[in-house]
N, C-alpha and C positions, 0 to 999 in steps of 0.2 A: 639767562644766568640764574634765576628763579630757580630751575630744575636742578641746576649744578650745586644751590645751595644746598638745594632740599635732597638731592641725592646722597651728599656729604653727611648732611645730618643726619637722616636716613640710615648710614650702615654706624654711624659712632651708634645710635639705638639699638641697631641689628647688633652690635659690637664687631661690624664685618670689614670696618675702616683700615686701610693700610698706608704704611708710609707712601706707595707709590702714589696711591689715589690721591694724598697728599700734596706732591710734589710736582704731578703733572698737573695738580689745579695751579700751584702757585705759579711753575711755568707759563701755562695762558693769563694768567692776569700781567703776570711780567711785560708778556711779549703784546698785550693789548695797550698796556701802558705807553711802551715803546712806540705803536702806532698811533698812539695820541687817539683811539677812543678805546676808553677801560671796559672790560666787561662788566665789571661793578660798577655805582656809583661811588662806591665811600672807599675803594681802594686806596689803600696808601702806600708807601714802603714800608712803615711799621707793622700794620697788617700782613703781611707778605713775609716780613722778616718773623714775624712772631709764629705762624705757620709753617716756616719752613722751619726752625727751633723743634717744634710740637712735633711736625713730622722728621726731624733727626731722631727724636728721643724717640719716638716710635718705632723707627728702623733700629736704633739699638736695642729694645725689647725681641724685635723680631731677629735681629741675628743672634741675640743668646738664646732665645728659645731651638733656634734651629743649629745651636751649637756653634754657632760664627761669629759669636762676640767679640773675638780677637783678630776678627778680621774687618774690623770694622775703622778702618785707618785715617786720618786727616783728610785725604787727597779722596776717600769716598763722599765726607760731606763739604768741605771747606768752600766747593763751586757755591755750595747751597745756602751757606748762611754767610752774611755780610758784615752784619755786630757781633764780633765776638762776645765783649761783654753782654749782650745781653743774652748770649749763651750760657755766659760763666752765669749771670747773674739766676738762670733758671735751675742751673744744676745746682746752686746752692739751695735754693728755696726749695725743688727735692730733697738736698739731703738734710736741712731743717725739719720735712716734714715727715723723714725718716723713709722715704720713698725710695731712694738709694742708701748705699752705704759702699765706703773702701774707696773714694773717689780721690782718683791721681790724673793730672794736668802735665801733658809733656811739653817738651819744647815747641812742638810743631803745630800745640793749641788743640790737641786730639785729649780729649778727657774718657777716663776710661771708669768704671764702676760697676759695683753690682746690685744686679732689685732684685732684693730678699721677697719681694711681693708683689710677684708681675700683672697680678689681676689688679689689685690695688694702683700698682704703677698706672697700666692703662688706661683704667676706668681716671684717674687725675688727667694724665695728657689729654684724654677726649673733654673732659671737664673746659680744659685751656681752651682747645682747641672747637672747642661748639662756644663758647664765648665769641671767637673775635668774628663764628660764621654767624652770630646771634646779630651781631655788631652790624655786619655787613648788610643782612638782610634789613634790619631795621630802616637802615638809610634808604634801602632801595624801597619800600614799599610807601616814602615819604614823597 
């Protein structure tokens, strides 16, 4: 699991990281959980959830850049994220830090917005998201 971290961290550096690479890590930890031995030591559902957060917001950077921003619908991530609020509670602390802006909440809990400053935006997600794999490592190499 060692390699998988460092592989992760690795492209946030590269700046080569995507939401996929994302999503198919939280996947296996999911599905190791499940069989009752994790592939990390310090996995938890918060870690998991906060990742899978990180890597939404990253997939919507990636579909406005590729022009798909509006198609980036409920029923695309809602499998993937569990807490809402602490969904909401990221997208806010974005638009505190001016990271997004225009941010509307539909009924179906699909938030939609614009990054005036997608470099900006990115390089903060990878910020979050080398955090919780900082996190992770640490425990394993204890």
């Amino acid at each position: 699991m060692k390699q998988t971290l460092e592989t992760l961290k690795g492209k946030i550096a590269e700046d080569t990281l995507t939401s996929d690479d994302v999503f198919v890590f939280t996947e296996r930890l999911k599905e190791s959980m499940r069989e009752g031995a994790p592939i990390v030591r310090n996995v938890s559902p918060a870690n998991i959830t906060l990742l899978e957060i990180y890597a939404f917001a990253l997939r919507k950077m990636e579909m406005t850049e590729e022009d798909k921003g509006s198609e980036l619908r409920a029923g695309d991530w809602r499998d993937s994220i569990d807490d809402f609020s602490q969904l909401k509670y990221f997208v806010d602390e974005l638009q505190q830090s001016e990271l997004v802006n225009h941010v509307a909440w539909n009924v179906h809990a699909n938030v939609i917005y614009d990054i005036p400053n997608p470099s900006a935006y990115k390089r903060y997600v990878y910020w979050k998201m080398k955090s919780v794999l900082d996190n992770m490592q640490l425990f394993e190499q204890l």
